[in-house]
C-alpha positions in Angstrom: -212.3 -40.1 -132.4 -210.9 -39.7 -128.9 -208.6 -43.2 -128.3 -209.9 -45.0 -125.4 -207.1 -45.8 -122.9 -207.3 -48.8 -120.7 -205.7 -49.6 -117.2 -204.5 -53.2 -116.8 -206.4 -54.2 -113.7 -205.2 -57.1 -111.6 -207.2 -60.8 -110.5 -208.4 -61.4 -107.6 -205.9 -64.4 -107.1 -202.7 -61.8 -108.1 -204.5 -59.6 -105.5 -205.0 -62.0 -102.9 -201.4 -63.2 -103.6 -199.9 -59.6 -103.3 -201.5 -59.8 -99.9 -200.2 -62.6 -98.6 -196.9 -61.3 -99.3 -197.2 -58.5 -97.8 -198.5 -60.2 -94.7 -195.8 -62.4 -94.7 -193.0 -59.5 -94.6 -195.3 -57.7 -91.8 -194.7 -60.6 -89.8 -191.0 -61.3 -90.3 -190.4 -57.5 -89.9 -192.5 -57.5 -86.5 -191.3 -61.1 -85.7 -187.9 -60.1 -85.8 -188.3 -56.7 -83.4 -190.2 -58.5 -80.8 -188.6 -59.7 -77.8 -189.6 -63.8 -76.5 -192.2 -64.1 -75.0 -190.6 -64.3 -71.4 -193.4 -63.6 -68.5 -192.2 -60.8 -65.8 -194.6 -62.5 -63.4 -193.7 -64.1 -60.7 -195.0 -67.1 -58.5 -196.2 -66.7 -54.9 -195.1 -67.8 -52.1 -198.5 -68.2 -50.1 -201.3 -70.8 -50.1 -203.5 -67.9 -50.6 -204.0 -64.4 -51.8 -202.7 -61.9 -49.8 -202.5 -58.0 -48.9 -198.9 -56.6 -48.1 -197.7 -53.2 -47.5 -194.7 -51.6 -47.9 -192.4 -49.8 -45.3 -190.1 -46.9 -46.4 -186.9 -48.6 -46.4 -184.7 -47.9 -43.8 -181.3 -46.2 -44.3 -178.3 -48.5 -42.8 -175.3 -47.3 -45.7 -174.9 -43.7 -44.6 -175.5 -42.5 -48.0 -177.7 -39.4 -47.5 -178.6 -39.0 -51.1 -180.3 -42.0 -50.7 -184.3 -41.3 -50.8 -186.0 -43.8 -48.7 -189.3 -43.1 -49.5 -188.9 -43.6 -53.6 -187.0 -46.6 -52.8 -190.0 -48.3 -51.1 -192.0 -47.3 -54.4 -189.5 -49.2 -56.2 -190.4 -52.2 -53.9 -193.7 -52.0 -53.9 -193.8 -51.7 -58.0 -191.9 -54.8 -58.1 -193.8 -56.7 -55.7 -196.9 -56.1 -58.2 -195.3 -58.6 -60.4 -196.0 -61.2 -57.9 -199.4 -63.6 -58.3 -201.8 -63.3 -56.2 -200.8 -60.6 -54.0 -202.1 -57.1 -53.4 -199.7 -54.3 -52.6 -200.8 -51.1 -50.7 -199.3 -48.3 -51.8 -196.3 -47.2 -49.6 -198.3 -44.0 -48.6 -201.1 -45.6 -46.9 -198.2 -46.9 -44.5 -196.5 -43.3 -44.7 -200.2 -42.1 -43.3 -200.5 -44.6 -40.3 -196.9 -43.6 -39.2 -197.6 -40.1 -39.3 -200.5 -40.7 -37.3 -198.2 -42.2 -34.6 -196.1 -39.0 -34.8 -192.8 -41.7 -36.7 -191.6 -42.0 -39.9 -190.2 -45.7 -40.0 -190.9 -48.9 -38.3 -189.1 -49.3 -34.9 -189.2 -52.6 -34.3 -190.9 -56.2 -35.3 -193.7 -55.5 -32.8 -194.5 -52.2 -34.4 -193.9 -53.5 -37.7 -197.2 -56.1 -37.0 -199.3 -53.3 -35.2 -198.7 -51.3 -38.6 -199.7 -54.2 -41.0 -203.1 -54.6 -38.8 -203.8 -50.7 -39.0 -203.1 -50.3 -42.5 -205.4 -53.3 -43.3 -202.4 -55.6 -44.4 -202.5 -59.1 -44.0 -198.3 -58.6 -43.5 -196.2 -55.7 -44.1 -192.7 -55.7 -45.6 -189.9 -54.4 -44.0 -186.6 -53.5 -46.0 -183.2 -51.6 -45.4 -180.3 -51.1 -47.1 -176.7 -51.6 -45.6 -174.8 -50.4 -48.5 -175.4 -48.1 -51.5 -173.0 -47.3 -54.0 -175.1 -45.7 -57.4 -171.4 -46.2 -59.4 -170.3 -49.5 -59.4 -173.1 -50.1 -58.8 -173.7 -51.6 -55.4 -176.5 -52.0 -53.2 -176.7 -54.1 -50.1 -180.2 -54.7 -48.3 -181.7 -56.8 -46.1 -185.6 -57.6 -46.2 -188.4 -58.9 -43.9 -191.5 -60.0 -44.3 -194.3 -59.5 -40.8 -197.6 -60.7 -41.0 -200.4 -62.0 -38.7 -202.5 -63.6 -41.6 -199.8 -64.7 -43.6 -198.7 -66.5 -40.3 -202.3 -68.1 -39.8 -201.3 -70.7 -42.3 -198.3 -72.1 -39.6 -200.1 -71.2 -36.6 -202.3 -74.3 -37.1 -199.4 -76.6 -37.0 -198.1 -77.8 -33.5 -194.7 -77.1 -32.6 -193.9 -81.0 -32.5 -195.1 -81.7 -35.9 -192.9 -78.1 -37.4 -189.8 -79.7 -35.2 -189.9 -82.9 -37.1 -189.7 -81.4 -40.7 -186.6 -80.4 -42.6 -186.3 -76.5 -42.9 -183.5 -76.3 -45.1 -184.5 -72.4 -46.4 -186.0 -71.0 -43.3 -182.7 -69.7 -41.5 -183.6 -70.7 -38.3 -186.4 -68.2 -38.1 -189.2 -69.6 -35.5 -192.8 -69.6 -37.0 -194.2 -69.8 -33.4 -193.0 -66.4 -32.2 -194.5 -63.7 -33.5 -192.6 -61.1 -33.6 -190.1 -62.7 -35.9 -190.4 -62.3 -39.3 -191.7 -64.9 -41.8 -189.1 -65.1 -43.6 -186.2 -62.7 -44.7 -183.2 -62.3 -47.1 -180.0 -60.1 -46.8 -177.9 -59.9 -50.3 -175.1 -57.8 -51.9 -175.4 -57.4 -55.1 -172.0 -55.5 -56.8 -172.6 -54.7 -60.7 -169.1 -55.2 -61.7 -169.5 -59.2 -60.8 -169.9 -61.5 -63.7 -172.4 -63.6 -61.6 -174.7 -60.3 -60.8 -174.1 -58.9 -64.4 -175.5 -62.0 -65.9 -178.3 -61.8 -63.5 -179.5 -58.2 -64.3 -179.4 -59.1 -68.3 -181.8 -62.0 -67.4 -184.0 -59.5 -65.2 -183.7 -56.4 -68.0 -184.4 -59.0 -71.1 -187.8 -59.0 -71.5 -188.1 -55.5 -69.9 -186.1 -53.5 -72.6 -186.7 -52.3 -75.7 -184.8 -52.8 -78.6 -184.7 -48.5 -79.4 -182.7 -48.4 -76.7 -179.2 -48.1 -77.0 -177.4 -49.4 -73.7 -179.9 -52.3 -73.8 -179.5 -54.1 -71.2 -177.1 -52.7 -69.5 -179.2 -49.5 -69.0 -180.2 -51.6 -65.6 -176.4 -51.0 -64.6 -176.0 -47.5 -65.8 -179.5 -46.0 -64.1 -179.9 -46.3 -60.0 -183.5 -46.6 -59.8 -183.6 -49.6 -62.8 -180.3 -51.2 -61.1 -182.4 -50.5 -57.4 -185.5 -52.1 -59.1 -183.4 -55.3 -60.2 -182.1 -55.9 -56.6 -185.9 -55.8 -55.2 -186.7 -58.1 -57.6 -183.9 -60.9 -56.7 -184.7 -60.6 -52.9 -188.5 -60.9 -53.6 -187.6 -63.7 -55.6 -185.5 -65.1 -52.8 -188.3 -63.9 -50.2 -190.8 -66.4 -52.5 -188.9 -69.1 -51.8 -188.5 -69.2 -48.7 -192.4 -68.8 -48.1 -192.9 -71.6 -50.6 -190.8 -73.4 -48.4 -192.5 -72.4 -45.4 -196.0 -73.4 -46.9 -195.0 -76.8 -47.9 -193.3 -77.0 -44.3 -197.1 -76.4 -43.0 -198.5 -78.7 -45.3 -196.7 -81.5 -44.8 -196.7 -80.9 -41.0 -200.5 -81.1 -41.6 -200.8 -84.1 -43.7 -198.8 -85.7 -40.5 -201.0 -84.8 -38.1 -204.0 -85.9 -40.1 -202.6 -89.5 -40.2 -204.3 -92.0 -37.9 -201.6 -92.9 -35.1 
């Protein structure tokens, strides 16, 4: 008589507890790859939702490998990362310019006259002063234009603007409007402790851990070490609106008083 073999099968509650295991190692595994959850957004500067477009950067260092064009894409990617604002793409700006028989804003009047024919509400203006891919080193110098982003200070009388603090606004005047809204010059050298700690912050949640430089791959590559220093003068261009907007808000809330 053939010998009948049988197979030890396991409970439900050993199976259910195998799982649970397992789960558990899954998560500690994935847990421990992940990076924190540290948002790459960034917070506007306007009271509203706005279109911008993006000039190809003008060339000030006298570095001629310097490609003005894929630096504006750089910008305009990193704009992207700010709420609630639309970027165009750097061609559409390329298009109107070429329409105009020029390849780079001339001046802040033209940089406005741009913005309306591109169908931006304002139009950003950048140029770098220095540009050294080694150290590295890049020194720029951004604007902001903009007839609609303007509209929110054009309802404010010049008396009630001249009575409120403007601590951020560098002595830019909101009533002329061929001045820019706001605008931030900055060198940032790589081999400083103080910019070095800054890029890690930037590159933290924006590297993976395959990567061997880590990190520092945003000091080693020009286009990630040009795409950190749009990002700090976007974040210092934010400010500066914010600072604007509550200028204008205040400014309102004055003239809405009973005198």
């Amino acid at each position: 008589m053939r010998q009948m073999t049988f197979s030890r099968q396991p409970s439900r509650l050993q199976l259910a507890a195998t799982m649970l295991c397992a789960a558990g190692m899954i998560a500690l595994v994935v847990g421990g790859c992940q990076k924190p959850n540290i948002s790459t957004r960034m917070a506007p500067g306007f009271e509203q939702p706005v279109v911008i477009a993006v000039a190809p950067i003008l060339n000030f260092s006298g570095e001629f490998q310097f490609d003005p064009v894929r630096a504006a894409d750089l910008l305009a990617s990193e704009l992207t990362f700010v709420d609630g604002v639309t970027v165009l793409p750097v061609n559409r700006v390329m298009a109107v310019l070429a329409s105009q028989g020029k390849y780079q804003i001339e001046s802040p009047e033209h940089a406005v006259e741009i913005a309306d024919a591109a169908g931006a509400d304002a139009i950003l203006v950048a140029g770098v002063t220095e540009y050294d891919a080694y150290t590295p080193t890049v020194g720029l110098v951004m604007q902001l234009y903009g007839g609609k982003v303007r509209a929110t200070v054009s309802t404010v009388s010049a008396t009630s603007v001249a009575r409120q603090p403007r601590p951020a606004l560098n002595g830019l005047d909101v009533g002329d409007a061929t001045q820019p809204t706001s605008q931030v010059q900055l060198v940032l050298n790589g081999s400083h402790e103080r910019v070095r700690k800054m890029v890690e912050e930037y590159a933290e949640p924006r590297t993976s851990d395959e990567i061997h430089l880590g990190w520092r791959q945003y000091l080693k590559v020009q286009t990630l070490y040009l795409r950190f220093c749009w990002h700090r003068a976007i974040a210092d261009l934010m400010e500066q609106e914010r600072a604007l907007r509550n200028l204008s808000l205040a400014a309102r809330a004055t003239e809405a008083q009973p005198s």
